[in-house]
N, C-alpha and C positions, 0 to 999 in steps of 0.2 A: 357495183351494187345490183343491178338490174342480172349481171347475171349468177349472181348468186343468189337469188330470189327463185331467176329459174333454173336452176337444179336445185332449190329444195324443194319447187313446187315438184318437178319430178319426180322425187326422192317420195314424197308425200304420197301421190299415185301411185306408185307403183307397190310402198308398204298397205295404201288401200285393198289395191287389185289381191295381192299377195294375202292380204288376209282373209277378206271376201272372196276370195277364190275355193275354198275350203269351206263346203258348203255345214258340215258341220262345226264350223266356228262361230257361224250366227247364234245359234242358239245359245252356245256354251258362253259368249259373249251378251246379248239380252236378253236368254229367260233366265238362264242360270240365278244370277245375281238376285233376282224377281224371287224363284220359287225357293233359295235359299234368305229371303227375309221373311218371306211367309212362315218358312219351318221354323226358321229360330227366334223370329221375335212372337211365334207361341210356347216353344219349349226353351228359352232363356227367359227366366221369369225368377225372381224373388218371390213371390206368393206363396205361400206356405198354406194350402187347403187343403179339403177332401183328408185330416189326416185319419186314419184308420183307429179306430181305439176300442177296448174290449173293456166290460164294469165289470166287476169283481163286489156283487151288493150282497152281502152275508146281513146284512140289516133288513133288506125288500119290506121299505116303509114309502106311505106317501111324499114323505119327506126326499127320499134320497131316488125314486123314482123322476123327481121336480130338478134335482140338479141334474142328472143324467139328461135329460130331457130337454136343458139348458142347453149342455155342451153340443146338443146333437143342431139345437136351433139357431147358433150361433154362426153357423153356415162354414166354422171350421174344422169340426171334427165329425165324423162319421162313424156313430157305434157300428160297428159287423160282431161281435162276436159277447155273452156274457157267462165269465166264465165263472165256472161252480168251484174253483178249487185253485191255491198255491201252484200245483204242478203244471194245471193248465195256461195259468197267465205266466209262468217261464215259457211251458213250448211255443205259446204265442209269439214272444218276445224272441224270444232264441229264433221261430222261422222267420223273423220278421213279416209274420199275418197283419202284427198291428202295431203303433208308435206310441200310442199313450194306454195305460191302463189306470181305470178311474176304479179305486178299493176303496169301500165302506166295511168298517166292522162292524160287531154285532153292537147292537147300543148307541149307536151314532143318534140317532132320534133322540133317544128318553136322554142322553146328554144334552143334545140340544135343548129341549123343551126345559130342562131343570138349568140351565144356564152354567154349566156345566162346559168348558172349553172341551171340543166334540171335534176329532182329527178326523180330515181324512186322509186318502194317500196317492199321491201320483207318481204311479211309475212310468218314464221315457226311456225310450230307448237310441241311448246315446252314440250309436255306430255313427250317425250323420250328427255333429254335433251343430250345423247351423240350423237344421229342423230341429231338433230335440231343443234348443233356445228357444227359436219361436214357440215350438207346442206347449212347454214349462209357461213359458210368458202367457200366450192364450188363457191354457187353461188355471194358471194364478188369476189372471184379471176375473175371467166368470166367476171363480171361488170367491173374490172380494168382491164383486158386487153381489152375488148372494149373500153373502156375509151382512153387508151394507143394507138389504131387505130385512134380511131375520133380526137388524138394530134395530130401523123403524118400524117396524110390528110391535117388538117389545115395550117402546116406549109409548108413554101416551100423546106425545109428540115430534115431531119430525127433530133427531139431533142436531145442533150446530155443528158446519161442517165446511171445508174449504169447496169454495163453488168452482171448479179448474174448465175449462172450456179452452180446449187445445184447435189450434187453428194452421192447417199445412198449406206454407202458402207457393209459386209456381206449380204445383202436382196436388190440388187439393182430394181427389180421392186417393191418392197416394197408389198409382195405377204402376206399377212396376212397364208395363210394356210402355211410357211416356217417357221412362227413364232407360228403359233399355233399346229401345227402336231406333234411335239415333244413331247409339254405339253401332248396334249392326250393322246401319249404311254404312257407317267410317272403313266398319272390318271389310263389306264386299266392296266398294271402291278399293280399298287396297289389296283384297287376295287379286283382281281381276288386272289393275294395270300392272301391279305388279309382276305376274306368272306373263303378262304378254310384255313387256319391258324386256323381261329378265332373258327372255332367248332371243330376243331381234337380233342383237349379233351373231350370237352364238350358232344361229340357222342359218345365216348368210354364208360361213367358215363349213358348216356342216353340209348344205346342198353345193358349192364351190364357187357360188355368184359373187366372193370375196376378192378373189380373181380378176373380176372382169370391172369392180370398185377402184381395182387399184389403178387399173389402166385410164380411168378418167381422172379430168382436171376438178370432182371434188374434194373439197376441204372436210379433215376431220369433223370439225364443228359444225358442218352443213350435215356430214350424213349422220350426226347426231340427232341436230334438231330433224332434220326428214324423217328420222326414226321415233321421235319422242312424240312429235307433234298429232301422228294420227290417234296414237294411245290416248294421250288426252283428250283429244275430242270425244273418245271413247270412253275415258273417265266421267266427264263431262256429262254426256248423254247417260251413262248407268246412274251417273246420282241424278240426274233432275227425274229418271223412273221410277229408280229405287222411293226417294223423297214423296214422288206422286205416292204411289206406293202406301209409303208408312202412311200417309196421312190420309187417305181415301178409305183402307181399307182396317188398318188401326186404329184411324181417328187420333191422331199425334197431335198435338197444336202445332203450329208455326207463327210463334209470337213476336220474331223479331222479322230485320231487315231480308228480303229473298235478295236485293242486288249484294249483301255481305255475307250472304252462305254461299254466293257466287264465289267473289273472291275470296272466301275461304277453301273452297273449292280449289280454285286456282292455285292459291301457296300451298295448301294439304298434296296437291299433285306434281308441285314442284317436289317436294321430296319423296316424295313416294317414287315417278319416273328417276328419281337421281340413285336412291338405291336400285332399283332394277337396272339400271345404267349400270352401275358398279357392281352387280351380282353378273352382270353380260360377259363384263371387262373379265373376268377371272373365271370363265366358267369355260372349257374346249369343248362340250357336247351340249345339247336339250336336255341331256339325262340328269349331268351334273347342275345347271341352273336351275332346273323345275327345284331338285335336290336343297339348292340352297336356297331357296325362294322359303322354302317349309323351315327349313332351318329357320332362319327370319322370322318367318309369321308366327308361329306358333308364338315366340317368348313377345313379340311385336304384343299380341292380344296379352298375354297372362300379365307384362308389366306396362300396362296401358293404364289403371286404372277402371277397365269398365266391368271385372268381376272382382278385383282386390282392390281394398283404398293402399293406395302408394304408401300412404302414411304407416301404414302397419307394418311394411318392408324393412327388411334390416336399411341401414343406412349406404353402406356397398353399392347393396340394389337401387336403394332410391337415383343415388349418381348415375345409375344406368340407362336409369328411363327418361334422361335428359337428351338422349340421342336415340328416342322414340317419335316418331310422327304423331304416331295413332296418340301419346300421351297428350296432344297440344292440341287435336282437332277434335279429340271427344269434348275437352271445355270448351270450345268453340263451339259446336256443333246443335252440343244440351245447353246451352246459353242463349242459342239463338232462337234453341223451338221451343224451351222450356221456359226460360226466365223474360226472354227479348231485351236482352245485352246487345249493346252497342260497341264499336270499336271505344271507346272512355276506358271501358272496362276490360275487353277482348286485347287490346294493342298489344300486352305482353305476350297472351299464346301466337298472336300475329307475327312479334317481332321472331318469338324463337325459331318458328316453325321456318321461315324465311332465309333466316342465318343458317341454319341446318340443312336446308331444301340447296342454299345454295351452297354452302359449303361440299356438299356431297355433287352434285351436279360439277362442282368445279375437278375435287379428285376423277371423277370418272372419266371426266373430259383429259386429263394429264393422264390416267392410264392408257385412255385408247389409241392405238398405235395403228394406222391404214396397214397392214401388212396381216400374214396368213400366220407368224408365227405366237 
């Protein structure tokens, strides 16, 4: 026992040395991670502002000046442009200048004022159909609460009405980067131990030090774990930065337990190292595992849940993302800064992620062979 303890400690130093030796791996390894959650947990965002919209007022009455003037203060849509003409609000639309076009016709007013049902017209432009949702939504609601004004004016008293007072509760400003800053750690913890996982072997075979492996009395499973174990600590340290991170400079909350994002940490790492384990075992170059690393990730993020709900998925795909990590530690992960979920509630992504982590970790282990072929 003792001395298999020391040769993995060895094993452990020397994948240290090996990688710290390589003065530009520092960086690639802790700022990276760092300035790729800055980028993207400002440009991954749900938030649908600033949309572009051009009025089309052939009426230019006080009236229809007051809705405009609405949509501009609502702090979602931004008039740039008003156009004089049919042909103008198509080129508009066709260069994509602008995404909503707000059109009054002539008479819009004196309909109004004679109680007269008084249309107006909102054109979107539907190339992006998750924006053109939102903006149709937006700018329906300000239409019905003006609506809702020009009733109590009319009456001599305030109309009976449902009093609704909506209330969002873990994400009350409903901050898109609360929900999406999370996911992000998940994904840079796992592009990062991943892509240095995935060719530990594969560099060993390729600079020829597989050679001089064979000729010692280690055990496969030792020079596993000597290989797996500095990665994690390096998983380890990217998330508690990353984490510092979102939450210093996002202002993320962090509502649940820090010793259980720990050990989520932990099992989320057990399978993440197990695939890159198993992308090692199958790969004879650097070229070909970085190669399959991307292969991985990419569908890793798109059937994780953190831009598509699973639920939407044909059913095929749903089965698929049962043998996704990143599926089980994004519920983790927004559970624990958002909601402050407890293992009561967590146990299930715990249990799966665990059975998976190991399962994979145990193939990898039966593929790797101490030998150069």
């Amino acid at each position: 026992m003792r001395e298999t303890l020391r040769r993995i400690r060895h094993m452990i130093v020397k994948e240290f040395i090996q990688i710290f030796r390589d003065r530009k791996m520092k960086p690639i390894i802790f700022l990276t991670p760092v300035l790729q959650l800055i980028i993207f947990g400002y440009a991954v965002t749900m938030d649908v502002t600033n949309i572009h919209m051009a009025v089309q007022d052939l009426d230019k009455t006080s009236v229809t000046r007051e809705i405009a003037r609405r949509f501009e203060a609502s702090g979602y849509f931004r008039i740039v442009r008003f156009a004089a003409s049919d042909e103008e609000v198509r080129n508009l639309l066709d260069r994509g200048k602008v995404t909503v076009v707000l059109n009054f016709d002539r008479g819009f007013t004196s309909d109004l004022e004679a109680r007269r049902a008084a249309s107006v017209q909102i054109l979107v432009d539907g190339a992006d159909s998750n924006t053109a949702l939102v903006a149709a939504g937006y700018a329906g609601a300000i239409l019905s609460r003006y609506n809702g004004d020009i009733a109590t004016r009319m009456t001599s008293r305030t109309p009976r009405s449902l009093d609704v007072r909506s209330r969002a509760w873990y994400n009350a400003d409903l901050r898109s980067k609360n929900y999406n800053v999370p996911g992000v750690i998940a994904i840079m913890v796992l592009l990062v131990c991943l892509l240095l996982t995935s060719m530990a072997i594969v560099r060993e075979r390729e600079i020829g030090t597989m050679e001089q492996l064979m000729v010692t009395p280690i055990r496969p499973a030792e020079l596993i774990l000597g290989k797996t174990i500095p990665f994690a600590a390096i998983g380890f340290f990217d998330m508690f930065l990353v984490t510092v991170v979102g939450v210093v400079w996002f202002d993320v909350p962090i509502r649940g337990s820090i010793p259980l994002l720990v050990l989520a940490t932990a099992v989320y790492l057990l399978s993440v190292l197990g695939f890159g384990l198993f992308i090692s075992t199958i790969s004879r170059t650097q070229q070909q595992a970085m190669m399959a690393t991307f292969l991985f990730f990419a569908p890793a993020i798109l059937l994780s849940g953190l831009m598509f709900p699973i639920e939407n998925m044909p059913r095929a795909v749903q089965f698929i993302t049962y043998l996704n990590p990143l599926r089980y530690f994004l519920v983790i992960i927004r559970g624990i800064f958002l909601k402050g979920n407890g293992m009561t509630i967590l146990w299930p992504q715990f249990a799966a992620l665990f059975i998976l982590g190991a399962s994979v970790v145990a193939t990898s282990s039966l593929r790797f062979k101490k030998r150069l072929g």
